[in-house]
MMTF fields as JSON, N, C-alpha, C and O atoms, coordinates in Angstrom:
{
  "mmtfVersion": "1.0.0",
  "mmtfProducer": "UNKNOWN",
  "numBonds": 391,
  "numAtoms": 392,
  "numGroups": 98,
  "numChains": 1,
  "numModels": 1,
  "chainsPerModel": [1],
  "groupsPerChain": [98],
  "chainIdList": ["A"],
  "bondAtomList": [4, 2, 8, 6, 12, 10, 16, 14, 20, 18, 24, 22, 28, 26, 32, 30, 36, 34, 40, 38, 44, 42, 48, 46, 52, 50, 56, 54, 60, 58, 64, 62, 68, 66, 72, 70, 76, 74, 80, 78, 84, 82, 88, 86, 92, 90, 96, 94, 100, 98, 104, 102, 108, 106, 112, 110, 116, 114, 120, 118, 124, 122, 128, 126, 132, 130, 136, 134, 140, 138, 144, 142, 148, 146, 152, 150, 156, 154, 160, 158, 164, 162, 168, 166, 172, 170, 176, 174, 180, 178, 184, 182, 188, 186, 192, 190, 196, 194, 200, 198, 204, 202, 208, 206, 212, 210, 216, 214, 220, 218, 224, 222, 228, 226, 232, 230, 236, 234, 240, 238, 244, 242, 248, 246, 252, 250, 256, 254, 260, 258, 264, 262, 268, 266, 272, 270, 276, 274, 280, 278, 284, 282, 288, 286, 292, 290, 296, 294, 300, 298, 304, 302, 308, 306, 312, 310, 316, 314, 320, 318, 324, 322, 328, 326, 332, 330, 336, 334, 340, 338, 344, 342, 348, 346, 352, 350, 356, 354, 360, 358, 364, 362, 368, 366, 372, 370, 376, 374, 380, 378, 384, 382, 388, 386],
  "bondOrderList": [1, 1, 1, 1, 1, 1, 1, 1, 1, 1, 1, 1, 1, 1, 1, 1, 1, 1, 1, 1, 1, 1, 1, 1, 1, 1, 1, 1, 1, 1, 1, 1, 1, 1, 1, 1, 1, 1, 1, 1, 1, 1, 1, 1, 1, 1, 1, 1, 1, 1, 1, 1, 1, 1, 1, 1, 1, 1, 1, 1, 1, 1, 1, 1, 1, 1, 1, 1, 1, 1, 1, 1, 1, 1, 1, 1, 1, 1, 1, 1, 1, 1, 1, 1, 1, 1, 1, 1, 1, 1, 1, 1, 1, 1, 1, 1, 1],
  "groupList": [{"groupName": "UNK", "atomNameList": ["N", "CA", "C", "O"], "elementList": ["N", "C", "C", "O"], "formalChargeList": [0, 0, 0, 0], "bondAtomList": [1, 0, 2, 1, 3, 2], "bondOrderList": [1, 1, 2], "singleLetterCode": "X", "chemCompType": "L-PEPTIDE LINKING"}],
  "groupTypeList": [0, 0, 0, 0, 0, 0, 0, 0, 0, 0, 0, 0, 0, 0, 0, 0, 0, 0, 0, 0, 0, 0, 0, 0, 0, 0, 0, 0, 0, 0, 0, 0, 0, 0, 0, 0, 0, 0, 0, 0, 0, 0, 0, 0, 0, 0, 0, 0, 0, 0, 0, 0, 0, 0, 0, 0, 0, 0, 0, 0, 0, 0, 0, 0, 0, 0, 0, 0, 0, 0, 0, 0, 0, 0, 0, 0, 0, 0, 0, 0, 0, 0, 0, 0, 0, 0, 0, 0, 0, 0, 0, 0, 0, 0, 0, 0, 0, 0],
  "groupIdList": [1, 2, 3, 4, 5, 6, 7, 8, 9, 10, 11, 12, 13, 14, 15, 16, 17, 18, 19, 20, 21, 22, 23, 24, 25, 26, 27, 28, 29, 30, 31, 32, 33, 34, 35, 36, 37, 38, 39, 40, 41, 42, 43, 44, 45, 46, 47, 48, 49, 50, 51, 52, 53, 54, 55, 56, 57, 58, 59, 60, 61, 62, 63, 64, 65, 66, 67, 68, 69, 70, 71, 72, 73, 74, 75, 76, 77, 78, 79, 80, 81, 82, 83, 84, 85, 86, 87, 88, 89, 90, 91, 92, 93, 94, 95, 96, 97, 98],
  "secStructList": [7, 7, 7, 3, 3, 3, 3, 3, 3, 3, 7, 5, 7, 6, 6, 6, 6, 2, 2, 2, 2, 2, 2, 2, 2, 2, 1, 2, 2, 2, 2, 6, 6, 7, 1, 1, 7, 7, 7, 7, 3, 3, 3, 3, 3, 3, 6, 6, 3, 3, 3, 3, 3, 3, 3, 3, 1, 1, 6, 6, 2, 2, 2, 2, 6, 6, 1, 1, 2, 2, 2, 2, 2, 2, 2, 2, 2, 2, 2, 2, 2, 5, 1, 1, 7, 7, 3, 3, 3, 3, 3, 3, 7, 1, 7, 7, 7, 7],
  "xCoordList": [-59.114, -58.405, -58.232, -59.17, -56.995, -56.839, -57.631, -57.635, -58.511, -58.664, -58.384, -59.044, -57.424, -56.443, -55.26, -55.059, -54.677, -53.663, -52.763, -53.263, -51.326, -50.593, -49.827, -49.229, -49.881, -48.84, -48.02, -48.607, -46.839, -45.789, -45.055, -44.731, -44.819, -43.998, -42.538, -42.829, -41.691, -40.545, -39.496, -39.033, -39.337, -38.356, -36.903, -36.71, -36.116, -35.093, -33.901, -33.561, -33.176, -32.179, -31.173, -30.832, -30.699, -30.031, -28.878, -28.444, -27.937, -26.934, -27.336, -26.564, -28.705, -29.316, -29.48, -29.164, -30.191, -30.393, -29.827, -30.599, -28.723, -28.053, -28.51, -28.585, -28.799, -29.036, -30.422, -30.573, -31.64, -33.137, -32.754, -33.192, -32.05, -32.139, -31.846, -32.688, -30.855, -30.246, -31.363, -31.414, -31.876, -33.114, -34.315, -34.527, -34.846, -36.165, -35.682, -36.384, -34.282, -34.239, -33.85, -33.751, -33.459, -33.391, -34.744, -34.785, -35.369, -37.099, -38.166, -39.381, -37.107, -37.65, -37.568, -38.64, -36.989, -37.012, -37.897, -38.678, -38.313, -39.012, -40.74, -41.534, -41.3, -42.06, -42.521, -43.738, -41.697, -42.011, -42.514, -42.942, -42.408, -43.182, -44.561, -45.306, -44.74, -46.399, -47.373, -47.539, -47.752, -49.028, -50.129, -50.864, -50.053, -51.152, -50.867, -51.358, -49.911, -49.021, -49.166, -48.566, -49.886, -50.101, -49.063, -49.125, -48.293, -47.79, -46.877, -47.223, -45.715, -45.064, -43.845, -43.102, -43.956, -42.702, -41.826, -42.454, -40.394, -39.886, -39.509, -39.071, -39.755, -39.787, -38.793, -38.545, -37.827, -37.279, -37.877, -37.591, -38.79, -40.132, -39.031, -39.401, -37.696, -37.022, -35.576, -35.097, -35.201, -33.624, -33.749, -32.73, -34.532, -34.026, -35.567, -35.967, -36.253, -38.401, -38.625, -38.631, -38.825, -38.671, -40.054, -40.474, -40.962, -41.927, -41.894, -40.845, -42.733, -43.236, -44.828, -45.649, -45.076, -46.498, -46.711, -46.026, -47.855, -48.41, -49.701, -50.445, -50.093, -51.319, -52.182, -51.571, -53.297, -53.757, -55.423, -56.221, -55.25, -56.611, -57.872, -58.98, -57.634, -58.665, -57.574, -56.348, -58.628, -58.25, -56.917, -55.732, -57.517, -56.57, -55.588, -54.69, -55.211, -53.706, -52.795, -51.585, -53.803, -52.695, -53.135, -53.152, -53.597, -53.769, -52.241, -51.338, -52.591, -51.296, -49.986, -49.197, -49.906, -48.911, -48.23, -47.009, -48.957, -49.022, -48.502, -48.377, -48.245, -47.946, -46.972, -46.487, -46.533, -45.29, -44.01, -43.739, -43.357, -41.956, -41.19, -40.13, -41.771, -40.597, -41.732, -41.09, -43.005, -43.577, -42.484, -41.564, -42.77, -41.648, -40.441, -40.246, -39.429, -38.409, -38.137, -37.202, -39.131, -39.328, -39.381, -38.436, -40.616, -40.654, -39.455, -39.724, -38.775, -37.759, -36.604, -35.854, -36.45, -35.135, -35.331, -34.48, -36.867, -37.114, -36.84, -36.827, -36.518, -35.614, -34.275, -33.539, -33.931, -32.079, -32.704, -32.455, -33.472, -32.88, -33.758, -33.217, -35.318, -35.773, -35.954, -35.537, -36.722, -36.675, -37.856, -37.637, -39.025, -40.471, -40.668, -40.04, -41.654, -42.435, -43.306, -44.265, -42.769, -43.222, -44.996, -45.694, -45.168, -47.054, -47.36, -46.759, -48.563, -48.982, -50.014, -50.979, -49.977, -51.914, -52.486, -51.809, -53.633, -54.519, -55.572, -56.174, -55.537, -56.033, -56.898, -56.709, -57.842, -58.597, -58.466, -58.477, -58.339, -58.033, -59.6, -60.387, -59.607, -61.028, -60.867, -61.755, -59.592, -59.791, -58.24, -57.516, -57.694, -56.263, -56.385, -57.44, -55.328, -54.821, -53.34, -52.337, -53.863, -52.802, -52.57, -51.753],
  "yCoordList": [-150.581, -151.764, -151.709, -151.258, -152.171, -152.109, -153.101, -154.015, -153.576, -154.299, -154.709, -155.746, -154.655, -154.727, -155.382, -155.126, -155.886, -156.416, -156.772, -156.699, -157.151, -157.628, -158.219, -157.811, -159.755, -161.004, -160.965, -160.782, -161.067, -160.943, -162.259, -162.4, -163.146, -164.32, -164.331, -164.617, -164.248, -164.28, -165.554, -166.001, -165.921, -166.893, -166.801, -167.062, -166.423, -166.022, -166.798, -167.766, -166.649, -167.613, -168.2, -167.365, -169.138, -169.538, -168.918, -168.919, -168.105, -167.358, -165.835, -165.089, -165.735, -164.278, -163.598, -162.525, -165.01, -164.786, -163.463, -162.505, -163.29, -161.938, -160.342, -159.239, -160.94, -159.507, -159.382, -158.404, -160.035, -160.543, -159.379, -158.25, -160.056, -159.538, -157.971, -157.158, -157.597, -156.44, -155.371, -154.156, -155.784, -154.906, -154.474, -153.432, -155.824, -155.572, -154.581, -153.735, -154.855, -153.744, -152.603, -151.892, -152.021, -151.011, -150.396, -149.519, -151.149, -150.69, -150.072, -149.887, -149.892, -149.472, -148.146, -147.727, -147.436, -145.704, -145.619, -144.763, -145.877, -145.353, -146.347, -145.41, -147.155, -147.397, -146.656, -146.558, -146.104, -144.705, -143.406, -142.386, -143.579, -141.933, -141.922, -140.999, -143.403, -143.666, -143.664, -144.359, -142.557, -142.689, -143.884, -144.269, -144.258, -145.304, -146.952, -147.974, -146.351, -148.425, -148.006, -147.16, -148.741, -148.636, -149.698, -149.578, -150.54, -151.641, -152.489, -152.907, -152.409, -153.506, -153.969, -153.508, -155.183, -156.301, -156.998, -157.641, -156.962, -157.844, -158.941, -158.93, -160.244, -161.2, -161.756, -161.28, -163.262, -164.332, -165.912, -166.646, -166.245, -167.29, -168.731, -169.825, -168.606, -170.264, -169.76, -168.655, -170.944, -170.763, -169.732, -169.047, -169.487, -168.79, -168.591, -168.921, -168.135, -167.83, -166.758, -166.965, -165.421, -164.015, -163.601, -164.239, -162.569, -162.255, -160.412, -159.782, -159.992, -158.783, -158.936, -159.586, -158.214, -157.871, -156.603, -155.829, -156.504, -155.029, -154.921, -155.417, -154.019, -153.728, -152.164, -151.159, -152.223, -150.456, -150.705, -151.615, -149.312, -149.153, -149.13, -149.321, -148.848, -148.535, -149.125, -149.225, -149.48, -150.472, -148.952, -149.111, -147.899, -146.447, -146.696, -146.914, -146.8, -146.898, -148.289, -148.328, -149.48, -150.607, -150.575, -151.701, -149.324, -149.996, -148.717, -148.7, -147.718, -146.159, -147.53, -147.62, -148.277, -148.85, -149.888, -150.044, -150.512, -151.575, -150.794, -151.459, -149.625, -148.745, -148.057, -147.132, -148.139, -146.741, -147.099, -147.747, -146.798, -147.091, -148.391, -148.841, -148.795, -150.399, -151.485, -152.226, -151.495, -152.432, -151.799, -152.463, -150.466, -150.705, -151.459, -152.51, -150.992, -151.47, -153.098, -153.658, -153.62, -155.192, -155.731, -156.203, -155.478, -155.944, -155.374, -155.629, -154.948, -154.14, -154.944, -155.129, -155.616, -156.481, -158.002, -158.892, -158.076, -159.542, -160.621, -161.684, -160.661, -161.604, -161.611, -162.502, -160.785, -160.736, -162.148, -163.347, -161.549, -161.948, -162.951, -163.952, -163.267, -164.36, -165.748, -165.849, -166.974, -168.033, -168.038, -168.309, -167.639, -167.323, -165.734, -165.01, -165.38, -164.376, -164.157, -164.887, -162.667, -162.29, -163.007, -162.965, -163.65, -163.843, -162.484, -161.911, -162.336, -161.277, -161.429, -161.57, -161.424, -162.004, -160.624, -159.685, -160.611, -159.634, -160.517, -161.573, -159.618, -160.298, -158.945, -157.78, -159.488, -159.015, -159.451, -160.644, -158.492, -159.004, -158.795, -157.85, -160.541, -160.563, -160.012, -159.217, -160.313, -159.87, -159.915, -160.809, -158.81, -158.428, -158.438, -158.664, -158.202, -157.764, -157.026, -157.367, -155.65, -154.515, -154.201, -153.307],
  "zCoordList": [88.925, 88.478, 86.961, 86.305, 86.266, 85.153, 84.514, 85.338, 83.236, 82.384, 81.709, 81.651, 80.593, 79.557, 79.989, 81.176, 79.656, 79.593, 77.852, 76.729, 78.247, 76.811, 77.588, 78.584, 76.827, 76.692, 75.705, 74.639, 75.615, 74.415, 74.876, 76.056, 73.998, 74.291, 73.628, 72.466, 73.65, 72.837, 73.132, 74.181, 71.764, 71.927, 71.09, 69.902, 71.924, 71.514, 70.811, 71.491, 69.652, 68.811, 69.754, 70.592, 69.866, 71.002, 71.189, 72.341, 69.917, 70.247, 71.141, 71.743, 70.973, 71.171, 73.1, 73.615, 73.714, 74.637, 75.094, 75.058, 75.473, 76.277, 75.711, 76.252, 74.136, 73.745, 74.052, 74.783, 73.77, 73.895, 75.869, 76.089, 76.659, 78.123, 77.849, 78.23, 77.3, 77.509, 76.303, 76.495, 75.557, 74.579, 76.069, 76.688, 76.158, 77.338, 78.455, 79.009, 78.697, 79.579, 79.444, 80.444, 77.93, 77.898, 76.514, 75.651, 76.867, 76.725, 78.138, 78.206, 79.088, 80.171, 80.181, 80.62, 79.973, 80.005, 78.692, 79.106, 77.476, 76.749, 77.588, 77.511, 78.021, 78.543, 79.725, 79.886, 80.601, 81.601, 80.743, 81.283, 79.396, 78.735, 78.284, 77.956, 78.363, 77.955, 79.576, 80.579, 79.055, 80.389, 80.323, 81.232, 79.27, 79.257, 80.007, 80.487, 79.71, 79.96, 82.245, 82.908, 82.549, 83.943, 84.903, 86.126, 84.406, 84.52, 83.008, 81.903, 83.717, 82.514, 83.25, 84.116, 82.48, 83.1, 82.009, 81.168, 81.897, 81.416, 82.134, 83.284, 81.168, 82.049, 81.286, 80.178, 81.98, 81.831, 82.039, 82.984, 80.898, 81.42, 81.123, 81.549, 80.378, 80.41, 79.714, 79.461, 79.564, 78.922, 77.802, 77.703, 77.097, 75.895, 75.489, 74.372, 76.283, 76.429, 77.665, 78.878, 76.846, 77.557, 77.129, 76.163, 77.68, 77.806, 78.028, 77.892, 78.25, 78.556, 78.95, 78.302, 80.123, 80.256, 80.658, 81.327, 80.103, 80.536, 80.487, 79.641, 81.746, 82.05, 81.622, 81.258, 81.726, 80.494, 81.461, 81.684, 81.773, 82.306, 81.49, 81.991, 79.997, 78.667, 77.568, 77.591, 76.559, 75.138, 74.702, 74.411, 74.787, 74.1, 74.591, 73.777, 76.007, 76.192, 75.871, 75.649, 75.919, 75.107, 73.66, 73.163, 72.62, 71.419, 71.182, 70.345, 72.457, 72.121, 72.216, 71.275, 73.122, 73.319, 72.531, 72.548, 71.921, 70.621, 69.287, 68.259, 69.277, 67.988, 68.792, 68.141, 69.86, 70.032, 69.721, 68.71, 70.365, 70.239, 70.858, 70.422, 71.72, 72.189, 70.923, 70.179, 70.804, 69.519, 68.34, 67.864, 68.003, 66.755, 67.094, 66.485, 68.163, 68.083, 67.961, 67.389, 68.603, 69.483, 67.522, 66.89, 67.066, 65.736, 64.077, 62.904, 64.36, 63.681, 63.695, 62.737, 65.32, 65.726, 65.495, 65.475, 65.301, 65.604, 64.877, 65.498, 63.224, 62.943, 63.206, 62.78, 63.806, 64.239, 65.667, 65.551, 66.821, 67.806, 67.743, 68.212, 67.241, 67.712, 66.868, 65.714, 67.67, 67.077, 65.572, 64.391, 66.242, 66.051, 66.235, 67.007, 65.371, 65.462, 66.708, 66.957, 67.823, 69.111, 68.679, 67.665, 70.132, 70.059, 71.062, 71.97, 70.396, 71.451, 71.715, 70.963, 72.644, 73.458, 73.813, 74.233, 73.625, 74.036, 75.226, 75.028, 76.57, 77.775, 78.12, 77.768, 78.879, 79.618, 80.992, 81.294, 81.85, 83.196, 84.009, 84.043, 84.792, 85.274, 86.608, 86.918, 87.844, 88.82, 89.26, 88.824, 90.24, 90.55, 92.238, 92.831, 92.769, 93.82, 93.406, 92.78, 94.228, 94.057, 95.13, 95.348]
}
């Protein structure tokens, strides 16, 4: 079972929304090259409140993941597309079903 987890909250500029959708999903082919990332989701949590989660079997693969390439990109774009500065939660997961 994985332990680790990452919450990313994003709230996107209200002209932004479409682009905020179309970034997360093309953060999906560079997220398939990290072996560490065991699980990740882009999410749509409200009108214009998008998310990402991801799951890491060891702290190494979400701290590899927190420094690779969709964190650079995500923070690089983020006064273009968002309201607020991404939150990022650091979770520990107590118990799953897989």
């Amino acid at each position: 079972m994985d332990q680790f987890a990452l919450l990313v909250v994003l709230d996107a500029k209200p002209e932004k929304g479409k682009e905020v959708e179309e970034f997360l999903k093309s953060a999906q082919p560079l997220v398939l090259q990290e072996p560490g990332t065991t699980t990740w989701y882009a999410l749509k949590m409200g009108p214009l409140t998008y998310g990402i989660f991801d799951t890491f079997a060891d702290e190494a693969g979400r701290n590899e993941h927190l420094t690779g390439a969709i964190a650079k990109a995500l923070f690089a774009k983020a006064e273009d597309l968002f309201s607020t500065p991404p939150r990022v939660e650091m979770l520990e997961i107590l118990a799953a079903k897989t």
